[in-house]
N, CA, C and O atoms as a Maestro MAE file, in Angstrom:
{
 s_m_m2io_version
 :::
 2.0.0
}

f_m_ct {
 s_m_title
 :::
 protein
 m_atom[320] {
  # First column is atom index #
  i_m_mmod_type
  r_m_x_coord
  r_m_y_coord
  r_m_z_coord
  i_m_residue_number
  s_m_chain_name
  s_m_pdb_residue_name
  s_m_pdb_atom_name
  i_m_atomic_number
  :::
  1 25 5.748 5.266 8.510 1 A "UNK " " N  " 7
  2 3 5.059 4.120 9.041 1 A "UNK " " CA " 6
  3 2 5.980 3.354 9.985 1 A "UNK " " C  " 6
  4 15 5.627 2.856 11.054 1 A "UNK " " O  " 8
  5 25 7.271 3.321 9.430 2 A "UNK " " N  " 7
  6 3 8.280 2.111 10.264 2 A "UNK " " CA " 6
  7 2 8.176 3.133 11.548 2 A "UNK " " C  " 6
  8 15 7.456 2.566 12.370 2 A "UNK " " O  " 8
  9 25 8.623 4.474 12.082 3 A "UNK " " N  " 7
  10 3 8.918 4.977 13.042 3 A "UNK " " CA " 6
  11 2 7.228 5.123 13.830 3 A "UNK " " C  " 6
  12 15 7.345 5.456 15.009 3 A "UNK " " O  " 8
  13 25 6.190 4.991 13.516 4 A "UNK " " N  " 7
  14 3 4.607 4.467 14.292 4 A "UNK " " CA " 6
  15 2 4.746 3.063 14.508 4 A "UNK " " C  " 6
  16 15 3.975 2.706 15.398 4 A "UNK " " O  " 8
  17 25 5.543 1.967 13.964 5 A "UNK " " N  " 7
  18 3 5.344 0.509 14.319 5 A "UNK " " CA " 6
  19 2 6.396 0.540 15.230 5 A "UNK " " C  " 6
  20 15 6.068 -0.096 16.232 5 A "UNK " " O  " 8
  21 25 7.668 1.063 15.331 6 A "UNK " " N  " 7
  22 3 8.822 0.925 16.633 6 A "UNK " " CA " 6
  23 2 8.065 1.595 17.508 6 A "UNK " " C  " 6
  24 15 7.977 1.007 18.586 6 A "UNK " " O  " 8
  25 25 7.268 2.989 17.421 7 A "UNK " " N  " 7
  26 3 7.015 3.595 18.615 7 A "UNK " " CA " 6
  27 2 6.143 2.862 19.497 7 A "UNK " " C  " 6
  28 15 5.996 2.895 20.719 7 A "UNK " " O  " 8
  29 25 5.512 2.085 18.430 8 A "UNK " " N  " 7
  30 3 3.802 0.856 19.090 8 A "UNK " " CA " 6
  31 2 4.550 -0.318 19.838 8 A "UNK " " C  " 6
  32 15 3.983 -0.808 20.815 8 A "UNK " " O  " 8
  33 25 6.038 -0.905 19.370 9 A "UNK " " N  " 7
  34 3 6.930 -1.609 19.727 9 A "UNK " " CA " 6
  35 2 7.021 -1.197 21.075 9 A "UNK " " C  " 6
  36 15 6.430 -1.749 22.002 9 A "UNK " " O  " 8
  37 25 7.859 -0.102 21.184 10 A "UNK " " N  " 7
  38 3 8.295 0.469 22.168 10 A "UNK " " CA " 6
  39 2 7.344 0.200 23.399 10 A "UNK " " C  " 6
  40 15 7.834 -0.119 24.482 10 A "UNK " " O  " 8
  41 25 5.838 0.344 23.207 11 A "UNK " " N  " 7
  42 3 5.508 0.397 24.588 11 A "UNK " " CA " 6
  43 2 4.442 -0.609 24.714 11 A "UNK " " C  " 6
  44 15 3.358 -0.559 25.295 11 A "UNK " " O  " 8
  45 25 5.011 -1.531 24.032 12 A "UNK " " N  " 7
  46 3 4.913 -3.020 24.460 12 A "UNK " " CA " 6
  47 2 3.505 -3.714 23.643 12 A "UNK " " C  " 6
  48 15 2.934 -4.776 23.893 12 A "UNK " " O  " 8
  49 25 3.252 -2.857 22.763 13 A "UNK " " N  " 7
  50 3 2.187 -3.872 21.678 13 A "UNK " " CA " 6
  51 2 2.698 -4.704 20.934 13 A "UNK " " C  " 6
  52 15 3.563 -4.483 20.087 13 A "UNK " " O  " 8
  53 25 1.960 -6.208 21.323 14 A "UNK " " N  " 7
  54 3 2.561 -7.185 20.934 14 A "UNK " " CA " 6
  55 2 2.076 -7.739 19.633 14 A "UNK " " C  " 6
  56 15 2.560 -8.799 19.235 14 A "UNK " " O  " 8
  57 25 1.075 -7.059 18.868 15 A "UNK " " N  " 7
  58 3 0.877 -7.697 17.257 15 A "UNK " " CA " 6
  59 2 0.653 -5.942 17.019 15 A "UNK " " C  " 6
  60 15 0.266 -5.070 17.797 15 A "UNK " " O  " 8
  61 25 1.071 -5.895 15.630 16 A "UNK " " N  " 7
  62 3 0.814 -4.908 14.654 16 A "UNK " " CA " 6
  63 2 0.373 -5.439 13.364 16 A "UNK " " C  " 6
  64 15 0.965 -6.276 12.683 16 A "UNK " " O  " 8
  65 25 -0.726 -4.861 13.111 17 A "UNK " " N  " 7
  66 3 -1.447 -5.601 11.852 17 A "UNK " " CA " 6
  67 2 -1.939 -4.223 10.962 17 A "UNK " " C  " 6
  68 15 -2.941 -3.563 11.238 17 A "UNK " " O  " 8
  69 25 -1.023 -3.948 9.855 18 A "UNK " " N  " 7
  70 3 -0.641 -2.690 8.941 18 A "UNK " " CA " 6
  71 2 -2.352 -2.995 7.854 18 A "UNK " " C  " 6
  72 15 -2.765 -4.127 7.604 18 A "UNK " " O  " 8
  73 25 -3.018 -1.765 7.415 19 A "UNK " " N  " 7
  74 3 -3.945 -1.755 6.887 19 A "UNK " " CA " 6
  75 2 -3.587 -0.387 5.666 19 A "UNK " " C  " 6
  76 15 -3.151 0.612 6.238 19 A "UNK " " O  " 8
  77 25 -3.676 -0.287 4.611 20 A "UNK " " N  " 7
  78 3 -3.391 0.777 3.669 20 A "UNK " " CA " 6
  79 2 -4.304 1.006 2.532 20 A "UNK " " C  " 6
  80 15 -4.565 0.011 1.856 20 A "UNK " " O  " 8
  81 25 -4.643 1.720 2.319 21 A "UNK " " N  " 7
  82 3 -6.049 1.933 1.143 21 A "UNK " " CA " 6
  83 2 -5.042 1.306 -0.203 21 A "UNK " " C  " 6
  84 15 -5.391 0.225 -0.677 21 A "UNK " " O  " 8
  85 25 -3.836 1.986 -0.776 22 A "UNK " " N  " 7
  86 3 -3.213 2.046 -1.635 22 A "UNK " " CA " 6
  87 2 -1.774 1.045 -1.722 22 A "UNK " " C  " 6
  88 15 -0.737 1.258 -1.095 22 A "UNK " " O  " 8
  89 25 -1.999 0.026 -2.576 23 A "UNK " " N  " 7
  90 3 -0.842 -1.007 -2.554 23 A "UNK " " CA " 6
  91 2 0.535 0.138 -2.742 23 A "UNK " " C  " 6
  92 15 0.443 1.359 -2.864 23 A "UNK " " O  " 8
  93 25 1.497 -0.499 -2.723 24 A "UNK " " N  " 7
  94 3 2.791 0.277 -2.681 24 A "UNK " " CA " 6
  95 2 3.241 1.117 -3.956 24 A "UNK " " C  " 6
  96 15 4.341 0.728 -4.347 24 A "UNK " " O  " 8
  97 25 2.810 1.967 -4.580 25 A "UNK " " N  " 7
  98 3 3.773 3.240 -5.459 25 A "UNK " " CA " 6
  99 2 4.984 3.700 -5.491 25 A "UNK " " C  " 6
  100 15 5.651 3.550 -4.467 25 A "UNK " " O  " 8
  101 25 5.407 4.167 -6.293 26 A "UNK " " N  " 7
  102 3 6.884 4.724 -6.340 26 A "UNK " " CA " 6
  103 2 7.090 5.486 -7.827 26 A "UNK " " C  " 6
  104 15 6.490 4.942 -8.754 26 A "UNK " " O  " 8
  105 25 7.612 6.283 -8.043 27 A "UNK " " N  " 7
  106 3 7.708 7.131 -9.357 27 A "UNK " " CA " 6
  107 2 6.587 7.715 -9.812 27 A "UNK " " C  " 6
  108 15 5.511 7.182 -9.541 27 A "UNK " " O  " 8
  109 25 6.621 8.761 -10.486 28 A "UNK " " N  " 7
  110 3 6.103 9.311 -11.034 28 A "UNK " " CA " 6
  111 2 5.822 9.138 -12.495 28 A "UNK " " C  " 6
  112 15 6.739 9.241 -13.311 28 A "UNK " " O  " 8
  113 25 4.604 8.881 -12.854 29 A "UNK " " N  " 7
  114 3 3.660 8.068 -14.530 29 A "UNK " " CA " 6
  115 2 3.936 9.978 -15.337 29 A "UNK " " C  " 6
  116 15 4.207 11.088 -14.879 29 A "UNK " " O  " 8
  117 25 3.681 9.441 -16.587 30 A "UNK " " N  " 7
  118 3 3.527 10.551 -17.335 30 A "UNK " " CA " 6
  119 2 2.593 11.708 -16.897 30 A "UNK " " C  " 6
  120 15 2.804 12.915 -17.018 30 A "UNK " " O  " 8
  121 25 1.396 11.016 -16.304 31 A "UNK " " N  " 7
  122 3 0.138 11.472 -15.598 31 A "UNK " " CA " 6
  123 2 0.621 12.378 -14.558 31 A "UNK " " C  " 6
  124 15 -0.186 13.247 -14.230 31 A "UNK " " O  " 8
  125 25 1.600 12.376 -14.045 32 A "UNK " " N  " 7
  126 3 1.969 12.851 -12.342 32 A "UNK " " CA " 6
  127 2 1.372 11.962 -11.731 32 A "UNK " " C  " 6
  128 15 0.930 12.412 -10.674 32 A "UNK " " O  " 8
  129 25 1.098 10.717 -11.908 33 A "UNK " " N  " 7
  130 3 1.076 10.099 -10.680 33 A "UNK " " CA " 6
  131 2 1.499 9.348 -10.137 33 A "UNK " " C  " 6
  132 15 2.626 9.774 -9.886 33 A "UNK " " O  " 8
  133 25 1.395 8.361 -9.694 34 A "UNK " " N  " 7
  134 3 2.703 7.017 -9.515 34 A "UNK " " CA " 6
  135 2 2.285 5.287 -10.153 34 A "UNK " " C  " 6
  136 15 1.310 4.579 -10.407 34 A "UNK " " O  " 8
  137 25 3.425 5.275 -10.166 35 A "UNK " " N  " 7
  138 3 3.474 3.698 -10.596 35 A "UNK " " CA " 6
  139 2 3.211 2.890 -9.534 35 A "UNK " " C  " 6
  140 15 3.207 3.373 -8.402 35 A "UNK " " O  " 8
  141 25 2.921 1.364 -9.780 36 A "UNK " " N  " 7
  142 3 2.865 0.292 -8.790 36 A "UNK " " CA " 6
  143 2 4.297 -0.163 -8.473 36 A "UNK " " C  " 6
  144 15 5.053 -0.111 -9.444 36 A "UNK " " O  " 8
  145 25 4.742 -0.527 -7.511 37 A "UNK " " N  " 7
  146 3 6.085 -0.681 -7.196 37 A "UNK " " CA " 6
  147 2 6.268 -2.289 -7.288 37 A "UNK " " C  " 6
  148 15 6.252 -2.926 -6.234 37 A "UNK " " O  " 8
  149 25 6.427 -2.908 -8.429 38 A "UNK " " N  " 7
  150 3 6.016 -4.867 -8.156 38 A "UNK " " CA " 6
  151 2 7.244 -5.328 -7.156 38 A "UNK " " C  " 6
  152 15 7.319 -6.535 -6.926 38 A "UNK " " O  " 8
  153 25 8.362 -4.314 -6.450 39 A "UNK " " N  " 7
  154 3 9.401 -5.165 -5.631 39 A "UNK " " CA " 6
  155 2 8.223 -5.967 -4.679 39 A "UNK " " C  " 6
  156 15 8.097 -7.183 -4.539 39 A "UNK " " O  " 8
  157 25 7.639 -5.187 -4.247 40 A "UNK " " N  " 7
  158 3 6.819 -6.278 -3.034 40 A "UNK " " CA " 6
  159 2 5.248 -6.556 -3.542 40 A "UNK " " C  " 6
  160 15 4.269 -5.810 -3.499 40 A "UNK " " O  " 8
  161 25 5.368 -7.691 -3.954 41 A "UNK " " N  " 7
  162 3 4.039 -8.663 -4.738 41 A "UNK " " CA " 6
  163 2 3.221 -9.105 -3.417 41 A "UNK " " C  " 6
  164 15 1.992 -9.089 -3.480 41 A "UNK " " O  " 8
  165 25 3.772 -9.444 -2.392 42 A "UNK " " N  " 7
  166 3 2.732 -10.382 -1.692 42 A "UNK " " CA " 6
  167 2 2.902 -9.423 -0.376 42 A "UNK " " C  " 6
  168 15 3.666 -8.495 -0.110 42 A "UNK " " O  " 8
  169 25 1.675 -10.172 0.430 43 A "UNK " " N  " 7
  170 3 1.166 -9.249 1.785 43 A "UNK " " CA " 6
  171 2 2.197 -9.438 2.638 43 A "UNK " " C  " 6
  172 15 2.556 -8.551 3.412 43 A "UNK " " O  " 8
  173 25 2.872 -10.835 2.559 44 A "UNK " " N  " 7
  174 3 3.931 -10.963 3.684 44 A "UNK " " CA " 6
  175 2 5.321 -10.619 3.457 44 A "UNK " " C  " 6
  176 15 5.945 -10.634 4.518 44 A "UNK " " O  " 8
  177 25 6.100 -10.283 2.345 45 A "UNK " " N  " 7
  178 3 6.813 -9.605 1.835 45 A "UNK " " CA " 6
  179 2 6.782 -8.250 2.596 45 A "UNK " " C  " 6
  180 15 7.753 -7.679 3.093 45 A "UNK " " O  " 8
  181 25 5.417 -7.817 2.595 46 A "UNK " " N  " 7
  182 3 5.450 -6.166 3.197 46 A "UNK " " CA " 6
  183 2 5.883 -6.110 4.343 46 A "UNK " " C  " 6
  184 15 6.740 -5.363 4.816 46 A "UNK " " O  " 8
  185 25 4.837 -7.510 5.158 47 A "UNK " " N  " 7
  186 3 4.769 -7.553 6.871 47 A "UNK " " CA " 6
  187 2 5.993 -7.477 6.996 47 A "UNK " " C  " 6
  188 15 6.423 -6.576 7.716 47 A "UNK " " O  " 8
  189 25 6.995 -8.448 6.299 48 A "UNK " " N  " 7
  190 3 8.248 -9.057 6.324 48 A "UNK " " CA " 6
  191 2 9.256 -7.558 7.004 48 A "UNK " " C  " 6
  192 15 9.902 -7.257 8.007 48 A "UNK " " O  " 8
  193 25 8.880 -7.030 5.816 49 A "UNK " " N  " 7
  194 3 10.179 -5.497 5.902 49 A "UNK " " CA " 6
  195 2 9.677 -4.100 6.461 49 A "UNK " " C  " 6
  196 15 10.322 -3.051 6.472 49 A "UNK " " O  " 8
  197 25 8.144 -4.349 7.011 50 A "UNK " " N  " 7
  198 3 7.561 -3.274 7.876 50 A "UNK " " CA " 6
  199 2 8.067 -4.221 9.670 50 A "UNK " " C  " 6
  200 15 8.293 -3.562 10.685 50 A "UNK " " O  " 8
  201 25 8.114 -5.267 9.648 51 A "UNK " " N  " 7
  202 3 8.190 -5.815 10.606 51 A "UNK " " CA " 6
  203 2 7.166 -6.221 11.755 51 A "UNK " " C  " 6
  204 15 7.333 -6.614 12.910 51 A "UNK " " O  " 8
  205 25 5.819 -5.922 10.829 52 A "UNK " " N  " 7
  206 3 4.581 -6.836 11.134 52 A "UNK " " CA " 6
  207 2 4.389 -8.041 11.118 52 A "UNK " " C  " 6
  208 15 5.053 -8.932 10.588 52 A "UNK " " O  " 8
  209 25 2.916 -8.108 12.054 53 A "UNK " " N  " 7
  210 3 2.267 -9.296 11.939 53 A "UNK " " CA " 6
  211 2 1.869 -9.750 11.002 53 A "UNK " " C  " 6
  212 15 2.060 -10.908 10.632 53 A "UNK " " O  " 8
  213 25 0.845 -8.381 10.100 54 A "UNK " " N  " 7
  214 3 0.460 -8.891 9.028 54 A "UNK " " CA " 6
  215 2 0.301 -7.540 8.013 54 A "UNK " " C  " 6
  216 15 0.495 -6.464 8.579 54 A "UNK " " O  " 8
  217 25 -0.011 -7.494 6.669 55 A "UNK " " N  " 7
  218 3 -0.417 -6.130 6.258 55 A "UNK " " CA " 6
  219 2 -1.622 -6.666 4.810 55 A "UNK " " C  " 6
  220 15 -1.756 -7.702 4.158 55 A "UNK " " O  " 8
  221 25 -2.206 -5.506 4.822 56 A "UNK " " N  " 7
  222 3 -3.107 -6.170 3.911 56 A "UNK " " CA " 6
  223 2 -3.599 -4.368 3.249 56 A "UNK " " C  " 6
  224 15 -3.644 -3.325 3.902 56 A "UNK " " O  " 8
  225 25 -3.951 -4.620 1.515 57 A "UNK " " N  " 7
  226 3 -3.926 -2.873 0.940 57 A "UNK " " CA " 6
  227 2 -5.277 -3.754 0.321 57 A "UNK " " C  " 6
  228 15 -5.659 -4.923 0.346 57 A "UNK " " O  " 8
  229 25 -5.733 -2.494 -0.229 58 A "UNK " " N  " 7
  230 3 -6.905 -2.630 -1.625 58 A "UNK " " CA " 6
  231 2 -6.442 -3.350 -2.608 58 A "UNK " " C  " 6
  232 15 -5.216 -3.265 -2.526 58 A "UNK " " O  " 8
  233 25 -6.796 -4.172 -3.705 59 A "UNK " " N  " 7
  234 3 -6.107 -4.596 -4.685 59 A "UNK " " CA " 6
  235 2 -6.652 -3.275 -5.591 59 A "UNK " " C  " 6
  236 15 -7.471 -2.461 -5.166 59 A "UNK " " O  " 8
  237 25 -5.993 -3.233 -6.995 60 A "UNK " " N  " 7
  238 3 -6.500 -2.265 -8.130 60 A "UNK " " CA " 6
  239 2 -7.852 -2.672 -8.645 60 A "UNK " " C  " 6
  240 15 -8.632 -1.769 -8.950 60 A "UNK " " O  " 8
  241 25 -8.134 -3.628 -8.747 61 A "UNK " " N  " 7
  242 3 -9.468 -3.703 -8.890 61 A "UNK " " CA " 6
  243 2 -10.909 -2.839 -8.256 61 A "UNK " " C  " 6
  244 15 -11.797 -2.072 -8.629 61 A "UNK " " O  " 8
  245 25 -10.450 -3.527 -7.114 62 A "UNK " " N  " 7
  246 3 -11.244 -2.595 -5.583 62 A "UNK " " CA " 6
  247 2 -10.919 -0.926 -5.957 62 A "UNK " " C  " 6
  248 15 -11.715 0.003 -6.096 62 A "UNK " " O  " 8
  249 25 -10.067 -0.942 -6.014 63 A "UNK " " N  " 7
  250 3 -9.392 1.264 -5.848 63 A "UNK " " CA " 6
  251 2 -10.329 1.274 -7.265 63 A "UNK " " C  " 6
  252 15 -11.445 1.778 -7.138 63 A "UNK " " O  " 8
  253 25 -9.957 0.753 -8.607 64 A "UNK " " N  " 7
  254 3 -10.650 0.919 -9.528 64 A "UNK " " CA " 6
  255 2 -12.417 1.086 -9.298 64 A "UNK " " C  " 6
  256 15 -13.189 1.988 -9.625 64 A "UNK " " O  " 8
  257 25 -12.560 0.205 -8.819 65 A "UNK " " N  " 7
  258 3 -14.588 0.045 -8.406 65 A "UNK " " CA " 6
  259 2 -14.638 1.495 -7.460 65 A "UNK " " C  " 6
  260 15 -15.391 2.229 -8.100 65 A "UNK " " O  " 8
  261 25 -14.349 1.961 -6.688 66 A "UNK " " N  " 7
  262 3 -13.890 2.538 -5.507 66 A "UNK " " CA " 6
  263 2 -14.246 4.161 -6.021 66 A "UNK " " C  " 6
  264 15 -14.996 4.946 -5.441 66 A "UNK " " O  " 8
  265 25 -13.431 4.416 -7.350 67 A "UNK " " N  " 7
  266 3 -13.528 5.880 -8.114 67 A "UNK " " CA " 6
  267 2 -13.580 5.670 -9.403 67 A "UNK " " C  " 6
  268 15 -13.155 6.537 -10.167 67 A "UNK " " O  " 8
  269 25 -13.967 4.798 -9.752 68 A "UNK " " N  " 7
  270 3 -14.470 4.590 -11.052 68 A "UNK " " CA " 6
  271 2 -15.661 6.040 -11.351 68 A "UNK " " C  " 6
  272 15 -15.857 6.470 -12.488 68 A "UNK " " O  " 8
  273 25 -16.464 6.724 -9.889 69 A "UNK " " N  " 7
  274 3 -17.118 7.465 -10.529 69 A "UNK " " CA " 6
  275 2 -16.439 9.287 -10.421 69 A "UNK " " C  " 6
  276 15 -17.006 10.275 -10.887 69 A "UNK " " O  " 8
  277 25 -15.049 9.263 -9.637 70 A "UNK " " N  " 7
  278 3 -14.747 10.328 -9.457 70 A "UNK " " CA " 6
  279 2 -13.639 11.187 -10.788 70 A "UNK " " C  " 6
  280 15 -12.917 10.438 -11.447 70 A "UNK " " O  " 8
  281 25 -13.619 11.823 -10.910 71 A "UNK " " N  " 7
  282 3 -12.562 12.543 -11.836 71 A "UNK " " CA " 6
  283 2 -11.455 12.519 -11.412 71 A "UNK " " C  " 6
  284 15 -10.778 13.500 -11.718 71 A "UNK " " O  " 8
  285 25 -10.799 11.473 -10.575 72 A "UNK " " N  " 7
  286 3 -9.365 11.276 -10.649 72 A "UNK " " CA " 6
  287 2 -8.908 10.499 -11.797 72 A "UNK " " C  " 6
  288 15 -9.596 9.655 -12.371 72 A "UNK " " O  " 8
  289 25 -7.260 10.950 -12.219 73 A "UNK " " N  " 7
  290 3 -6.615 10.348 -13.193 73 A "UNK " " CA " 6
  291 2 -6.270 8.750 -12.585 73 A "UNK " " C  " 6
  292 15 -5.812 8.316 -11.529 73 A "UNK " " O  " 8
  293 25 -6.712 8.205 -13.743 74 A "UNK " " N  " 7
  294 3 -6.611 6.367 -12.877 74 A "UNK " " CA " 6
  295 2 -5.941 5.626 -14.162 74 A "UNK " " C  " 6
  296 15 -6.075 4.475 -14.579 74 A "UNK " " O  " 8
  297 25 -5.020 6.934 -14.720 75 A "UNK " " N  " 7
  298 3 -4.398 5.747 -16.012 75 A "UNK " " CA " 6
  299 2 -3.557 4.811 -16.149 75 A "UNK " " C  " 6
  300 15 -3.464 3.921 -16.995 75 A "UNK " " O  " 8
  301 25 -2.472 5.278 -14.560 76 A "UNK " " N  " 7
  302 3 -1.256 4.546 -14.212 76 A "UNK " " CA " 6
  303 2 -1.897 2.907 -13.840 76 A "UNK " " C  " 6
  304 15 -1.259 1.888 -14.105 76 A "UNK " " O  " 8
  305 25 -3.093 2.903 -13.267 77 A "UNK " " N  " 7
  306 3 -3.825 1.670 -12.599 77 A "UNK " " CA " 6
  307 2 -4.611 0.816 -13.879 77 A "UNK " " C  " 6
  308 15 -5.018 -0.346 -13.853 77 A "UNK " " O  " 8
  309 25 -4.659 1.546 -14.703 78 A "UNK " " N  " 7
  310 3 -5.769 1.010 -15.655 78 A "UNK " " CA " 6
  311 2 -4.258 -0.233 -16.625 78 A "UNK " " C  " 6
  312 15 -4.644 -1.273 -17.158 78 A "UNK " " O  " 8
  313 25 -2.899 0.104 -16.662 79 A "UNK " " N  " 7
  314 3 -1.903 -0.452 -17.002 79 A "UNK " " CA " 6
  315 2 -1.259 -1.875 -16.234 79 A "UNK " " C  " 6
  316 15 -0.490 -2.688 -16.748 79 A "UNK " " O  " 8
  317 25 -1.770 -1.896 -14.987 80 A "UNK " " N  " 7
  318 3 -1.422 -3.451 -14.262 80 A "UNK " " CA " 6
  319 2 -1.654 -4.323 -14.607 80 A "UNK " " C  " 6
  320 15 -1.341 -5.337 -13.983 80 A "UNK " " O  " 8
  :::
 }
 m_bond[319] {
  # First column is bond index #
  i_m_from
  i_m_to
  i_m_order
  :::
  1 1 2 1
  2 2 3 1
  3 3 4 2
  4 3 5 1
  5 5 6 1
  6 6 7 1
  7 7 8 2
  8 7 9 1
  9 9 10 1
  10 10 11 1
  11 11 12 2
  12 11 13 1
  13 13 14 1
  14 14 15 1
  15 15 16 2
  16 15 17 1
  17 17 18 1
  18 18 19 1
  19 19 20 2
  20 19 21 1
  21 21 22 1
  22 22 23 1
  23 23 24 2
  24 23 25 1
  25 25 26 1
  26 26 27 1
  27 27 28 2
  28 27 29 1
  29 29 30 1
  30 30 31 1
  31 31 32 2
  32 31 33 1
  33 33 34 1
  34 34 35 1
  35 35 36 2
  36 35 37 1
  37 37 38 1
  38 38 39 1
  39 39 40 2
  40 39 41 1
  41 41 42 1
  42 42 43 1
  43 43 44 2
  44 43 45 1
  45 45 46 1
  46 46 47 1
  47 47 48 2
  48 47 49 1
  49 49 50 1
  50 50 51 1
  51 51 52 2
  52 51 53 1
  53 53 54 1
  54 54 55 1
  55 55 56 2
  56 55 57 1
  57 57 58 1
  58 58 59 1
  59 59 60 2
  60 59 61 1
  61 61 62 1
  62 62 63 1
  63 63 64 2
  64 63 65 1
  65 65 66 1
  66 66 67 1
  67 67 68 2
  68 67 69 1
  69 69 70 1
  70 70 71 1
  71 71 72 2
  72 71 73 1
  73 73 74 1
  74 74 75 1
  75 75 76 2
  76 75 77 1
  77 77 78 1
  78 78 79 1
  79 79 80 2
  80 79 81 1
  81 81 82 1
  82 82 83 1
  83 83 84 2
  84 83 85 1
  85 85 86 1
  86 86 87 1
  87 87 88 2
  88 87 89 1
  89 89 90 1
  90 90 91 1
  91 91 92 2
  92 91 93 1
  93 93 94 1
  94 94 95 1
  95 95 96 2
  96 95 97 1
  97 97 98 1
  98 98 99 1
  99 99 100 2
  100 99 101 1
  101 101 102 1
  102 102 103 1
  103 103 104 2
  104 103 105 1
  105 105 106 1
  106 106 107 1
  107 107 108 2
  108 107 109 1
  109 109 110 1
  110 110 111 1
  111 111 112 2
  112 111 113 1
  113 113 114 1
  114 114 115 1
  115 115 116 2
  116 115 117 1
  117 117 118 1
  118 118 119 1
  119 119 120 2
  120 119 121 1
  121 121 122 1
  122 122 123 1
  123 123 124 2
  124 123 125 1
  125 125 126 1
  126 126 127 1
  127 127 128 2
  128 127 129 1
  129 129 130 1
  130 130 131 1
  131 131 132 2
  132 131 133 1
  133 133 134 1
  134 134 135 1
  135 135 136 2
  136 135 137 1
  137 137 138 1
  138 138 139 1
  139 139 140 2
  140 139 141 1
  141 141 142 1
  142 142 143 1
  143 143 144 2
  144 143 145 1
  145 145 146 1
  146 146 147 1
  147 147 148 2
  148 147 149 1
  149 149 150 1
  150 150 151 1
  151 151 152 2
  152 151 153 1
  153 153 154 1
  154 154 155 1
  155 155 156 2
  156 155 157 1
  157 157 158 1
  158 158 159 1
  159 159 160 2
  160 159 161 1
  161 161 162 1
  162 162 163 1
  163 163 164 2
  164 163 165 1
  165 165 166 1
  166 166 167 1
  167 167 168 2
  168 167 169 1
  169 169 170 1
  170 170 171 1
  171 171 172 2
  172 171 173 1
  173 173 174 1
  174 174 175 1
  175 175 176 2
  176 175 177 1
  177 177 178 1
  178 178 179 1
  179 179 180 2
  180 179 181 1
  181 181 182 1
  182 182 183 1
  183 183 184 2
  184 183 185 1
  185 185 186 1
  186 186 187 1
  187 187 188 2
  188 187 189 1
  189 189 190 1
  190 190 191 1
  191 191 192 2
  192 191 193 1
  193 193 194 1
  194 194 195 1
  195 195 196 2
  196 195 197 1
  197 197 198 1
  198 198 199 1
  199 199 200 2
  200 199 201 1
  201 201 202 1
  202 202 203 1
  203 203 204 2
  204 203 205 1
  205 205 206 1
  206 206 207 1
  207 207 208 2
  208 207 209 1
  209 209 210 1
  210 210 211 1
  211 211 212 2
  212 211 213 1
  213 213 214 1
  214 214 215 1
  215 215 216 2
  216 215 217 1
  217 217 218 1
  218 218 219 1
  219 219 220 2
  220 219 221 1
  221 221 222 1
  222 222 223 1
  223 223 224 2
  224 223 225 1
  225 225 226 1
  226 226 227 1
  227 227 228 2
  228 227 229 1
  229 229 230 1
  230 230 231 1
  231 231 232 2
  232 231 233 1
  233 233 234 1
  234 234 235 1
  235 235 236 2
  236 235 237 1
  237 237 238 1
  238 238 239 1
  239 239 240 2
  240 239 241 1
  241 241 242 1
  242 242 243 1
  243 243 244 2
  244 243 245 1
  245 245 246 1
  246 246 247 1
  247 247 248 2
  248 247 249 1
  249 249 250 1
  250 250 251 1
  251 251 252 2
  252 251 253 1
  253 253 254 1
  254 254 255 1
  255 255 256 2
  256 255 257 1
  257 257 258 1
  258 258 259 1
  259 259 260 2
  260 259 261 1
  261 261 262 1
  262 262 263 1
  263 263 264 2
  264 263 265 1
  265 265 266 1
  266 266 267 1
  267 267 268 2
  268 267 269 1
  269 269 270 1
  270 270 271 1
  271 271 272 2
  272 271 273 1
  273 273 274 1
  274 274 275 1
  275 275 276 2
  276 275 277 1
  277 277 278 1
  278 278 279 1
  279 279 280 2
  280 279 281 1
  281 281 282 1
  282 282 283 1
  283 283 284 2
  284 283 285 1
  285 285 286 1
  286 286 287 1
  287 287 288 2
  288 287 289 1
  289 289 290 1
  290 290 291 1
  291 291 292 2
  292 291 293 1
  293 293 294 1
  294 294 295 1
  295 295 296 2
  296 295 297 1
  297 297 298 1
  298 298 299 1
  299 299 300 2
  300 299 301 1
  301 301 302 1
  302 302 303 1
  303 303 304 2
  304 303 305 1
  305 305 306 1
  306 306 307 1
  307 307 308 2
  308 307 309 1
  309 309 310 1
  310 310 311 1
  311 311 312 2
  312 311 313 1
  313 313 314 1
  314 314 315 1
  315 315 316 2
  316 315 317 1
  317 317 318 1
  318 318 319 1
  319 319 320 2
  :::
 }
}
């Protein structure tokens, strides 16, 4: 992502406003899947260290409503 926001830099776009289905993960849950990463809690925290304008994800709630009807494993999320 950082090397698509320098390249958008580069040729002179002057706001970048980051959009992501999935708040930030990291590690791997018993499940194989990943954990929530709580270092970065808030939207501007992200902008902060992506070096955006602004960034904004799904909360777990939403992702929860979202596949609540699919057969993905959603146990790591069901724990926040």
């Amino acid at each position: 992502m950082k090397i698509a926001i320098n390249t958008l830099k580069k040729y002179g776009v002057k706001k970048i406003f980051v959009r992501t289905l999935l708040p930030p993960y990291v590690n791997t849950c018993p499940y194989s899947i990943v954990r929530y990463n709580p270092v970065f809690n808030y939207n501007q925290d992200i902008a902060e260290h992506f070096g955006v304008d602004g960034y904004s994800c799904l909360t777990v709630e939403e992702i929860l409503s979202i596949i609540k009807s699919t057969p993905l494993c959603v146990e790591c999320m069901k724990t926040l």
